[in-house]
C-alpha positions as CSV (number, residue, x, y, z in Angstrom):
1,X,22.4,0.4,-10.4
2,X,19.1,2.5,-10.7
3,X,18.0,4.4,-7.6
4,X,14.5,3.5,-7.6
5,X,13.5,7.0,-6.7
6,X,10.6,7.4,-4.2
7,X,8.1,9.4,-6.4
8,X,6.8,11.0,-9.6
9,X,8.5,13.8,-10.2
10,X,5.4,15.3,-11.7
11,X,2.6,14.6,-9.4
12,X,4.4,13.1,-6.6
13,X,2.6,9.7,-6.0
14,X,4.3,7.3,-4.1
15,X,6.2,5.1,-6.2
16,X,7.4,2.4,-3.8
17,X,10.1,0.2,-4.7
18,X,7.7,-3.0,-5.4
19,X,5.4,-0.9,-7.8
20,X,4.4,-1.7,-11.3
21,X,3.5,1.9,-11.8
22,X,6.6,3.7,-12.2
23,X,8.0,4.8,-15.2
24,X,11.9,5.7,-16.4
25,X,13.6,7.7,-18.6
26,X,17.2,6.6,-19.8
27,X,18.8,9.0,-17.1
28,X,16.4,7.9,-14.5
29,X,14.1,10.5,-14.4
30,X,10.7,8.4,-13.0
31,X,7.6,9.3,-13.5
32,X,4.1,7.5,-12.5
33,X,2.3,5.6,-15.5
34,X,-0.9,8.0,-15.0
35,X,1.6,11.2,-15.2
36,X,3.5,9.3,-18.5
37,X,0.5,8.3,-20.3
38,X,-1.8,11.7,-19.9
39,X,0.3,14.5,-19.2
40,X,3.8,13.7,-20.8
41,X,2.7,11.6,-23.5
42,X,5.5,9.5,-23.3
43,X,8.2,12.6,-24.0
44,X,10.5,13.1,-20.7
45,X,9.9,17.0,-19.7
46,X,13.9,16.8,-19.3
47,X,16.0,14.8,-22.3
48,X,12.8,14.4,-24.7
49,X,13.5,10.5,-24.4
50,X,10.6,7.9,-23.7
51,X,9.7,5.7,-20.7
52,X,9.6,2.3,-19.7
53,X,8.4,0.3,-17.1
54,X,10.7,0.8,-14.0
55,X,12.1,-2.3,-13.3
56,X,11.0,-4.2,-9.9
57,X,14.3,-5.0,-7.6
58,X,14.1,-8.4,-5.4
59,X,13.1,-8.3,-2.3
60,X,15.9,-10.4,-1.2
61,X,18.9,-11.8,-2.9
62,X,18.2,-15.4,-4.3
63,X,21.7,-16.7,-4.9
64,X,23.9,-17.0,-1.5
65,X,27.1,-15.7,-3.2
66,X,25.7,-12.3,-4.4
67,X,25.0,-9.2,-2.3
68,X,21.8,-8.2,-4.0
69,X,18.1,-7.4,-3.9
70,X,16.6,-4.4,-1.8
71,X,18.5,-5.6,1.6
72,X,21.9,-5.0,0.3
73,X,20.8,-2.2,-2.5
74,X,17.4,-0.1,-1.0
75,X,16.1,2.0,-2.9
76,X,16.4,5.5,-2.5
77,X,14.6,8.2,-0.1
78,X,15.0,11.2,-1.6
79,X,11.9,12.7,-3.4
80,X,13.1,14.2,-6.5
81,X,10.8,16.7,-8.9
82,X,11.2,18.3,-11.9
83,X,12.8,21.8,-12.1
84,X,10.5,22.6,-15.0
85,X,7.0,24.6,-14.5
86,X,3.5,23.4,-16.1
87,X,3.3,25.4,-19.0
88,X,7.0,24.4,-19.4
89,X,6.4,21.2,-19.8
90,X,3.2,21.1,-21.8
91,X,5.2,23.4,-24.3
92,X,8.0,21.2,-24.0
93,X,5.8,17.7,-24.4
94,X,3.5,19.8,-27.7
95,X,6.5,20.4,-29.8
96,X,8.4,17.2,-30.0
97,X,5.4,14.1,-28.8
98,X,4.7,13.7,-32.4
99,X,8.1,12.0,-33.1
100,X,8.8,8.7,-32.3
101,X,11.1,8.0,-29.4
102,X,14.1,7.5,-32.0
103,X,13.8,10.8,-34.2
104,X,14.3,12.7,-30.4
């Protein structure tokens, strides 16, 4: 089940669990749509994967014999950001954004 981290790694906006902004990598890494769009153009500063809209977890769980939605699973507290600097990044996001999310 996805953590629904609390922030952008990058910038460190709030990225509440009910958000449409957030954006995730394929190991999680979530980032805000803002961050995704004009600084990482669309390359994850860690793998080199893409992003896609986080997805938003019920608030409550809508079938009576399932333990779901944000009352049995919350997301998580802990902020996470990346390890990498800046120029790391922009280096990073320069020598690999021109190929598609599948040539990676």
């Amino acid at each position: 089940m996805l953590e629904l981290r609390p922030n952008c790694e990058l910038c460190d906006k709030d990225l509440p669990p009910d958000t449409a902004d957030a954006r995730i990598c394929t190991y999680e890494c979530t980032y805000c749509a803002d961050c995704v769009e004009n600084i990482l153009h669309d390359v994850c500063p860690t793998c080199g994967g893409n992003f896609v809209p986080r997805p938003i977890r019920p608030q409550k769980a809508w079938r009576s014999d399932k333990k779901l939605g944000l009352g049995h699973h919350p997301a998580s507290t802990k902020r996470v950001h990346s390890p990498y600097s800046s120029e790391d990044v922009h280096a990073h996001v320069a020598r690999i954004k021109h190929l598609s999310p599948k040539d990676r």
